[in-house]
N, C-alpha and C positions, 0 to 999 in steps of 0.2 A: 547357673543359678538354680538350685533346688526350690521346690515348695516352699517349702519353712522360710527359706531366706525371702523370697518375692511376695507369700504373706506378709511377714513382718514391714518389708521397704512400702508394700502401700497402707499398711496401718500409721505408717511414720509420716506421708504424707498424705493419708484424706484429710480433708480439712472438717475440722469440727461444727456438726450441726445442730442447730438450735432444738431446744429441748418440743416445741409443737411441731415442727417436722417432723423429727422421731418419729412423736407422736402419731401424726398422720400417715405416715409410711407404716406401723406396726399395726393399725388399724386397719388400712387395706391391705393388708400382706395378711393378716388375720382371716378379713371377709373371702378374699382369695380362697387359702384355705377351707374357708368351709363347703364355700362352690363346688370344690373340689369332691371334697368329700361326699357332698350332699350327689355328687354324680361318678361314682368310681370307676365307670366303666370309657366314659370320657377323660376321668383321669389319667387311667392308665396307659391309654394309646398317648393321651398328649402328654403328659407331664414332662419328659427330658426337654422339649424345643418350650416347653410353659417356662419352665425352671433357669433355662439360658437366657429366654426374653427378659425374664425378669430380674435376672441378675446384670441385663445388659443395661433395663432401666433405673435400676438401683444405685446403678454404678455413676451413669451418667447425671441421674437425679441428684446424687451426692456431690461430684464433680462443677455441677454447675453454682449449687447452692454460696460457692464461697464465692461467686461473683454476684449474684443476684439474690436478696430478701426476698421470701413466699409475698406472692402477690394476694393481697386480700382484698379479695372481689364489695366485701360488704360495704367499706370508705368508698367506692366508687360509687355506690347507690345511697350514703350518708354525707354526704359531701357537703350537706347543710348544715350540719355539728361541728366535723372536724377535718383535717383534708387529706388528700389521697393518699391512702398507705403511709398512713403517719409515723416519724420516726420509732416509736416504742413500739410498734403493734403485733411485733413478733413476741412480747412482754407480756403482752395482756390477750393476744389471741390464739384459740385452739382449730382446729381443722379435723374433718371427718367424725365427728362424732357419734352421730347414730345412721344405722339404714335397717327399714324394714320395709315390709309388700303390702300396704292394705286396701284390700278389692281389686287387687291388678294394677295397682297405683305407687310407684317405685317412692316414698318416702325417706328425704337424706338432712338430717343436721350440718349443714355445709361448713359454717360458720359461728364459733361465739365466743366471746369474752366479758370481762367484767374488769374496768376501770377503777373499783370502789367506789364509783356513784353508782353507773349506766350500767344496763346487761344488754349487751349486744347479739344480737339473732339472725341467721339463713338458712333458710331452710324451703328445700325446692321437693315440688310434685313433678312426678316425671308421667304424665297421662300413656295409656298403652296405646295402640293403633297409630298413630299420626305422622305426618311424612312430612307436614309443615310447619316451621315457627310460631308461636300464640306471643300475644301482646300490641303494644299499638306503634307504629312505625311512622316516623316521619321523614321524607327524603331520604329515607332508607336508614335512619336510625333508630333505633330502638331508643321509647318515651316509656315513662310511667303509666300505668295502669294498664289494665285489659280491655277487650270490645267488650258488649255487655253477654253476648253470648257466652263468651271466652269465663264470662265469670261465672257464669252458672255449669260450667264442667265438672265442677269442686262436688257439688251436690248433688250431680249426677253417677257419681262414683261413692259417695254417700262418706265422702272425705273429708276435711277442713274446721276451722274453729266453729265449734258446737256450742261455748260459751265463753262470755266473757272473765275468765277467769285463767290462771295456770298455777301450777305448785314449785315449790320449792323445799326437798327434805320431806314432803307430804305434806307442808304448811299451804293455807291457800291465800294465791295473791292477787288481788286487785287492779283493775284497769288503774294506776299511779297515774297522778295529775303529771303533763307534759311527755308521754311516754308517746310513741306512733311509729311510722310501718309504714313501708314503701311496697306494692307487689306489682309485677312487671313479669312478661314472657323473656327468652330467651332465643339465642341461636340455635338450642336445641330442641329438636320437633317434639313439641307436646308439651314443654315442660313450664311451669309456673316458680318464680323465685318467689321467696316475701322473705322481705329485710324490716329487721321492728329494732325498735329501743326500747327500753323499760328504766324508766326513772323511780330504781329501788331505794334510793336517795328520797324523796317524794312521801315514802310511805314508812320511812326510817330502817329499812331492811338493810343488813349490812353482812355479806356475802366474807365467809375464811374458810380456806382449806377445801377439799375434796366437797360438792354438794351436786344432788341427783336433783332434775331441772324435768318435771313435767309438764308437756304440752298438750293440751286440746282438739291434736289437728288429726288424729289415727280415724277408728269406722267410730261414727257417731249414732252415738246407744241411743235406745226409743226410751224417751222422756215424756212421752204425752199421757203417760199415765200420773206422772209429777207435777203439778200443775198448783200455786206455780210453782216452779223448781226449786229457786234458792231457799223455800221458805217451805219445802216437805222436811217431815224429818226425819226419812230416808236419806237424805241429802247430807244432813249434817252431823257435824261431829261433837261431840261431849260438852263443848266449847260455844256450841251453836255456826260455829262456821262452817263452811261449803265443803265438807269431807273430801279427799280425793277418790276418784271411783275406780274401782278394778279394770272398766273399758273403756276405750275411745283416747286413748294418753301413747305419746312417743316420750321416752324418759332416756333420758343421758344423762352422762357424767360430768362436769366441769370443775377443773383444779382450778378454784382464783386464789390459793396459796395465800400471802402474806400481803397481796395488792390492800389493804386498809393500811397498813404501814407505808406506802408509797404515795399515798396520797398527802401533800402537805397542805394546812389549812390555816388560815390567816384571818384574823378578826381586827381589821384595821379601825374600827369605829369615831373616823374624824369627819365629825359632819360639817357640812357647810352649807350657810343661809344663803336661799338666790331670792327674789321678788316673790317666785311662785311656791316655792317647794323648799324645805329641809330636808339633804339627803346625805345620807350617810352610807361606807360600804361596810356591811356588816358581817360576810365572811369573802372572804379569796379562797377555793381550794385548787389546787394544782394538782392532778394526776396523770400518771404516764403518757394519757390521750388528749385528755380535755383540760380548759380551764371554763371553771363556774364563778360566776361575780353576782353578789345577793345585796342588792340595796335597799335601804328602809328609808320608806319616802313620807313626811308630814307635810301635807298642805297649807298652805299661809292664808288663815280667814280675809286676809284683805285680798290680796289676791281672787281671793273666790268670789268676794261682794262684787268684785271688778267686773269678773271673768260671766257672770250671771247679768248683772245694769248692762252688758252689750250686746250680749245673747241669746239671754231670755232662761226659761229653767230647763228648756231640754229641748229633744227633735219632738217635732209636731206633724202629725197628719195635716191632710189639706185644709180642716176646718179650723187647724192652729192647737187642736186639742194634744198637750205633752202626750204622748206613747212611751217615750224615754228619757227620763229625766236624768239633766249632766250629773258628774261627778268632777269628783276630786280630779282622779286622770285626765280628764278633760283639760283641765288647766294647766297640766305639766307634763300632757305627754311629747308635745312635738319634743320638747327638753329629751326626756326619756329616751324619744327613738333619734335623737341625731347624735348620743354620744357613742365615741370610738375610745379603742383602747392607746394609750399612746404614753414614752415615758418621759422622762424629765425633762429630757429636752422637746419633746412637742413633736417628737418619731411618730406615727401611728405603725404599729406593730403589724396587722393584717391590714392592709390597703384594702380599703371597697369590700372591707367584710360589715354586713346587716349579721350582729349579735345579739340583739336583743330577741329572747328564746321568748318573753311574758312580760307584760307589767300590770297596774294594776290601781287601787286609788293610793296603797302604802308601801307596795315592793313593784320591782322589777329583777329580771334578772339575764344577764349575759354571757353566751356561751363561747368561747374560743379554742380552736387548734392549741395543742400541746405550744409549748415555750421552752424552747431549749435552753437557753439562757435566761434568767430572771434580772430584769434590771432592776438596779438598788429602788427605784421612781417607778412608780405607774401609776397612771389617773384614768376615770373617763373623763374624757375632755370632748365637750361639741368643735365639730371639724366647720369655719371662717373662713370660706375664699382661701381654701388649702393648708390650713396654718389650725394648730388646738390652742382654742380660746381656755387659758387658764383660770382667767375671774370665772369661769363658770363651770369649772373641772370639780372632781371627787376625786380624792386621794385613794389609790388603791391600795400601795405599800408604799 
C-alpha cells in the first residue's frame, strides 16, 4: 500500500467530528504554534518528536471522539440549571477560546455558549509558584468556594473582576436579574475556575452570529482618580453608558450562529382560578439546553383579607412592631414552590427537581433540563402523597 492509497483508507474511515472540537483542536494546535515560534531555538531541537506527539494525539483524539461526546466540565458545576452534559451541548458549546498571561497569571476561556436565553462562562486563573490545590475540600472532595485567604490571591496579582459590568460587540452589559457564578479551586495546583450564567434574556439581549465577548478579569487599571467611576465621563460613551476601556478586558470570540431560531417559544395563556391566586403560564421557551416556564400570578383579595385576620400585617420585632410587611407571595407561595413539571397523565418529568429559579407577588418562573421529547400535555401540577393534583395544575401546552 502506497501513501496515497493509506491516506485516502483513513480519511474514509475517521469518523466525523463535531464542529467545536474542531474548533478546539485548531485553537490549541494554533497556541502550540506560536510557543513555538516565540522560542525557535527550542523549536528546532524538538520539533520532529513535538510533531509525532502530536500527531499521535490528534489521531487518537480523533479516534476516540466517535465513542465519546467532549466532556463539558461547566454542567458539572451548573447542575442547578440543567443536568450533566446535556444532550445538545455539543450544539450550543465552544471550547478554548482565549489564553493570555497577565502579571504571571495564566488566563484561559475554558468554556461558553449561548442557549438563546443564557450565556454560559469558564474561565480559570492558573496562579504561578504553587505545588498545592486551592479551594475548599470536604472528605477529600472538592466544594464551592475558596478559603478566605485563597480569595484574596486574585488581588494580589492585581487580576479579576474590577467591575460590575462586561461587553458585548463594545455594548455594555449589566449585572441581568437572575444571572450568577459559581468559583471553586481545582485539581490543579494554583489554579481558580469561575463558572457564571448570564441571563441576556433578563435585559432583552439577543445574541446571532459571530460576536466578540469582553470580560473584566485581565490587570485591573487604576481608577481612583474616577471617582465615582460609572458616572466620570471619561467613562462613558456618547450614549452616556459605561464605555468599554482599552485595559483590564480578556475579549474572545463566540459563534452563537442561528441558536435564536432553535429556540421554540409558546404562550399558552390558560389561566386558572385556585382560592388564592390566578395563574396563568404566559410563555414556555424550549432551547437546545434549558426549558424556561413564566407564570403571571393575580392574587385573590379575599384570600389576602384571610391570609392578614390570621397573621397579622407582616413579621414583627420583639415589640410586635411590622419591620416587613406580608405580601401578595405570602399567600401563594407555598403553591408556587410545590409545583412540578409533569404531563397528561400526572408523569413528573424531572423527579425531585426544585425549579422554581424566582417568584414573586405577580410572576414566578421555572427552570428545567432540555426535553427531548415534548409531550402533547404539560402542567405545573403540585406533587399529593406522590400523585399531581390536577384541580390545582396550570396548563403548560
Amino acid at each position: 500500500m502506497n501513501e496515497k492509497e493509506l491516506r485516502t483508507r483513513m480519511q474514509q474511515n475517521m469518523p466525523e467530528v463535531p464542529e467545536n472540537f474542531h474548533r478546539a483542536m485548531e485553537n490549541t494546535l494554533n497556541r502550540i504554534v506560536c510557543q513555538e515560534q516565540a522560542d525557535p531555538v527550542r523549536a528546532l531541537v524538538f520539533r520532529p518528536r513535538r510533531a509525532l506527539a502530536l500527531a499521535l494525539a490528534i489521531a487518537l483524539l480523533l479516534g476516540t471522539v466517535a465513542f465519546a461526546a467532549y466532556r463539558w466540565q461547566i454542567f458539572d458545576t451548573l447542575s442547578l440549571l440543567t443536568s450533566e452534559n446535556p444532550k445538545n451541548a455539543d450544539r450550543v458549546m465552544q471550547a478554548d477560546l482565549a489564553h493570555t498571561n497577565v502579571n504571571g497569571v495564566d488566563i484561559a476561556v475554558t468554556e461558553a455558549g449561548y442557549d438563546g436565553r443564557i450565556l454560559f462562562l469558564r474561565y480559570s486563573y492558573r496562579l504561578p509558584g504553587f505545588e498545592e490545590s486551592l479551594g475548599v475540600y470536604e472528605n477529600g472532595q472538592l466544594k464551592e468556594g475558596l478559603l478566605y485567604e485563597e480569595d484574596e490571591l486574585l488581588s494580589k496579582y492585581n487580576v479579576g473582576w474590577w467591575t460590575d459590568n462586561f461587553w458585548i460587540d463594545g455594548l455594555t452589559m449589566e449585572m441581568f436579574s437572575g444571572s450568577g457564578g459559581v468559583t471553586t479551586g481545582s485539581d490543579v495546583p494554583g489554579e481558580i475556575i469561575v463558572t457564571e450564567y448570564w441571563r441576556l434574556d433578563a435585559g432583552a439581549v439577543r445574541l446571532s452570529g459571530e460576536v466578540d465577548i469582553s470580560l473584566p478579569i485581565g490587570a485591573k487599571p487604576d481608577t481612583s482618580k474616577y471617582f465615582p467611576l460609572f458616572e466620570h465621563p471619561e467613562w462613558k460613551d456618547e450614549n452616556g453608558n459605561f464605555k468599554m476601556p482599552d485595559e483590564g478586558l480578556v475579549t474572545f470570540t463566540l459563534d452563537t450562529g442561528d441558536m435564536l431560531d432553535q429556540v421554540v417559544t409558546e404562550h399558552p395563556n390558560l389561566p386558572v382560578e385556585l382560592p388564592e391566586v390566578t395563574a396563568k403560564v404566559t410563555e414556555a421557551a424550549y432551547s437546545p439546553l434549558m426549558t424556561y416556564i413564566t407564570l403571571d400570578l393575580q392574587g385573590n383579595p379575599d384570600a389576602w383579607d384571610a391570609f392578614e385576620a390570621e397573621h397579622g400585617e407582616g413579621w414583627t420585632d420583639e415589640d410586635g412592631n411590622v419591620i416587613m410587611p406580608y405580601t401578595a407571595m405570602d399567600v401563594h407561595g407555598d403553591w408556587v414552590c410545590n409545583l412540578h413539571l409533569v404531563d397528561g397523565n400526572g408523569a413528573e418529568l424531572f423527579p425531585g427537581e426544585y425549579a422554581c429559579s424566582g417568584y414573586g407577588d405577580d410572576w414566578a418562573e421555572y427552570l428545567y433540563p432540555y426535553i427531548e421529547s415534548l409531550p402533547d400535555e404539560l402542567y405545573l401540577a403540585p406533587i399529593e402523597n406522590g400523585a399531581a393534583d390536577f384541580s390545582r395544575a396550570v396548563r403548560v401546552r
